[in-house]
N, C-alpha and C positions, 0 to 999 in steps of 0.2 A: 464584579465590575461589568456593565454593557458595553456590548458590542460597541464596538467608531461607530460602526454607518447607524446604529440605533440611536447611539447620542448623535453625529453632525443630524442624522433628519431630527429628531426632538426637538434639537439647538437653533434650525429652520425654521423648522414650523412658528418656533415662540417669534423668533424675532421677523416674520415677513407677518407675524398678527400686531408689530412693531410701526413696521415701515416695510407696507407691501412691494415700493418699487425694486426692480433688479438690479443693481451696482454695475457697472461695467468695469470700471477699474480698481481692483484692491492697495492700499496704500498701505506700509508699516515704517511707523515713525521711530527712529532711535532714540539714544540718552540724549535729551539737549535739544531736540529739534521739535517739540509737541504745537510750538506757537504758528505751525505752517497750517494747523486746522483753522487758524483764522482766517486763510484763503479760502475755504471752504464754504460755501453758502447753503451751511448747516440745516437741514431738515430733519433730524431724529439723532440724539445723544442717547446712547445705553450705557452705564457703567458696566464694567468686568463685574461687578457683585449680583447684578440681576440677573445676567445673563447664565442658563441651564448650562452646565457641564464645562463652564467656563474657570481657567485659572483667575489668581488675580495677583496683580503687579504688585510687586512690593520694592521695587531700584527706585530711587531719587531721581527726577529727572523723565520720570514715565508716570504719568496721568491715573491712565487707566479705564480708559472709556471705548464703544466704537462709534463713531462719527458717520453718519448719513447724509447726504446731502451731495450738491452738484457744483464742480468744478469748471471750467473753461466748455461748459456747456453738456459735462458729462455727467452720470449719474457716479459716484464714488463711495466708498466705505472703507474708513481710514481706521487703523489700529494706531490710538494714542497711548503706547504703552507697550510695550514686548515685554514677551518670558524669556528665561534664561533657563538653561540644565545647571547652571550655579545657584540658581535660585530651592535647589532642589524640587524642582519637578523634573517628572518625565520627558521622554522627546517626543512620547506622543501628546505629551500637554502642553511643550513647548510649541510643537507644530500643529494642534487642534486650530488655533485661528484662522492657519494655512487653508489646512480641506475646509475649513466652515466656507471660506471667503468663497472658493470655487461652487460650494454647495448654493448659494447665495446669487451665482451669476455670472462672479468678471469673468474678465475672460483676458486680462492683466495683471501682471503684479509688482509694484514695485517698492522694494527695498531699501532704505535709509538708515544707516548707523555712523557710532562712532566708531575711528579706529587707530590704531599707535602705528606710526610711520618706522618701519624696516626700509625700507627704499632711501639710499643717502641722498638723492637728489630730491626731496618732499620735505616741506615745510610745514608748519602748523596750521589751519584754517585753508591748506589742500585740501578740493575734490577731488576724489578717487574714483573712476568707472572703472565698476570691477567685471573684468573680460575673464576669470576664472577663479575657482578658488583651490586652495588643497584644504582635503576634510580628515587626515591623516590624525588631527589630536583630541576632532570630538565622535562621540559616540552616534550610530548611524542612526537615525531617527524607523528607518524599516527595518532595524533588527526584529525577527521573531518569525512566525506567520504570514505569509503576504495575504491582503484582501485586494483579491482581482478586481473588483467591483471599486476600487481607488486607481489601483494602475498595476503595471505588471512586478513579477520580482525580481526582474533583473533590469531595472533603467538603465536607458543609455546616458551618459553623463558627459559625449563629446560635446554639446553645446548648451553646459547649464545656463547662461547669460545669452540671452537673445540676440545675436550677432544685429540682425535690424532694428531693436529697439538700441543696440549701442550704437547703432551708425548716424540715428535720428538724433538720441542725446548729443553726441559731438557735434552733428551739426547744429544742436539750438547755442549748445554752449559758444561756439563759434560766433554764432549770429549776436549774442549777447553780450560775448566780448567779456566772457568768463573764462581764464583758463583751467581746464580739466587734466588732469592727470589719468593714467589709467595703469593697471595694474591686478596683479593675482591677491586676495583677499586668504588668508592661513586664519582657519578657524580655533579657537583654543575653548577650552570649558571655562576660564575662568574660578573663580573670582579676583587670585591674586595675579597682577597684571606682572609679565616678562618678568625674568633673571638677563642678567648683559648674555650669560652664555646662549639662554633662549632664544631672546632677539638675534644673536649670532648665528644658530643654528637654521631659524624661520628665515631671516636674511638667504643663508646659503641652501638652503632647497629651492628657493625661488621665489617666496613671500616677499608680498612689494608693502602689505599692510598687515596687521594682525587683530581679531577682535573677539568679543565671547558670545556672538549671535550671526543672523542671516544663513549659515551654511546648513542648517537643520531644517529652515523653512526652505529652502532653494532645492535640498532633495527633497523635500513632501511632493510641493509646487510642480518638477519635473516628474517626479512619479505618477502627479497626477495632470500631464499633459498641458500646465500652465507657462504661458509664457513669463520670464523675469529679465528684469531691467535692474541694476545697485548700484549707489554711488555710497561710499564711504567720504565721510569728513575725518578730515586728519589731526587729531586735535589733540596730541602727543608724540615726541619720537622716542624710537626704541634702541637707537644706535647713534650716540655722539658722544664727544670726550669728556665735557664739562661733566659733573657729576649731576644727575638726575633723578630726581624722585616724582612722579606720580601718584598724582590724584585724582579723586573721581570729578570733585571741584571743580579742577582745572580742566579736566575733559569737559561739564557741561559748560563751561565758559567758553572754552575753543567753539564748542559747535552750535551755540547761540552765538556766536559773531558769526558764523559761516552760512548759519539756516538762513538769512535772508536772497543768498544766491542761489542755495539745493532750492530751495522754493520758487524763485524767476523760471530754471529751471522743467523744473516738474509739472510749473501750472501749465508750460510752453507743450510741453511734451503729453499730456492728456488733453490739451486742444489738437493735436496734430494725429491723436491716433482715430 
């Protein structure tokens, strides 16, 4: 197998012989949300299949392409389509997008998922700023080896969530007259979503939301000195009385009614940076 840093440069070089401009802000869209690329005033579509050393999406609800082009006047490249470690790949394949993006340019990153409500006071079609997460039930994406030449081996992990990219988010939300929720993000592997006793347990550590992505990419991102901004859509709950069953369905429903605000949002918050 090669080296990272052999494939991310490879993985460079192809795609700036692609679309040679440099990205300033990297985007990752969740299940449900893919239709926010059409705020994008798209200059270069790559599929995940063309792309060197690239996974490729197989969850419903993720596209699968990366998206080039310029947003509220910036240069962007958007991941329509996330990996999962449930998907059975690696964490370094699940986070290869991560270091590519930084390899590529931004010098941002922001986050977008779905995620099942632990927090009693969160409703469905809640946005979540996620101010933390616990990474307690997935596997660490820099297990092994460290390569210095990404970041060190010991990341500091007091401020994975960009204190000032969440102070800007609430104030656009504010301005827009969306309200935002915020809360700790409990990462799980997935596939199969919560047990009551789960949600119980996630609930009482301190989990306000739960989901099967972003905490893999957010330590790559931090490892490798990137700043992160996430909001979770809430588009299931994991703690009420009536009897409950989930679906993936119903997830991408929740977050297709919701992606019309994460997107006011986000378009607001790349003109500001």
């Amino acid at each position: 197998m090669a080296d990272i840093i052999q494939q991310l440069e490879e993985t460079t070089t192809w795609i700036k012989k692609q679309y040679p401009h440099t990205p300033f802000v990297g985007v990752v869209l969740g299940s449900g949300l893919g239709n926010f690329a059409g705020e994008i005033k798209v200059e270069k579509e790559i599929p995940y299949t063309d792309i060197p050393n690239f996974p490729v999406s197989t969850v419903e609800g993720h596209s699968g392409k990366l998206i080039f082009g310029e947003l509220s006047g910036r240069k962007i490249v958007a991941m329509a389509g996330r990996f999962h470690f449930y998907e059975g790949y690696t964490p370094e394949q699940v986070t290869f997008p991560i270091r590519l993006m930084k390899y590529l340019g931004i010098q941002i990153l922001i986050l977008s998922n779905a995620a099942g409500g632990v927090n009693t006071a969160f409703k469905v079609g809640d946005l979540m700023l996620i101010k933390d997460h616990i990474s307690l039930a997935i596997v660490n994406p820099l297990l092994g080896k460290n390569n210095t030449e990404l970041g060190p081996r010991f990341p500091d992990m007091s401020e994975p969530y960009s204190k000032e990219l969440q102070k800007k988010v609430k104030n656009i939300a504010a301005s827009l007259q969306i309200p935002m929720q915020e809360g700790v993000y409990f990462g799980v592997t997935g596939p199969t979503f919560e047990t009551r006793a789960e949600y119980k347990m996630i609930h009482i550590l301190g989990g306000d939301a739960v989901g099967m992505s972003t905490v893999q990419e957010v330590i790559v991102a931090v490892h490798m000195g990137l700043p992160v901004v996430a909001i979770s859509i809430i588009t299931d709950l994991g703690i009420r009385e009536e009897d409950n069953v989930i679906t993936h369905e119903e997830v991408l429903e929740a977050a297709a009614a919701a992606e019309p605000r994460l997107s006011a949002i986000f378009k607001q918050l790349v003109a500001e940076l």
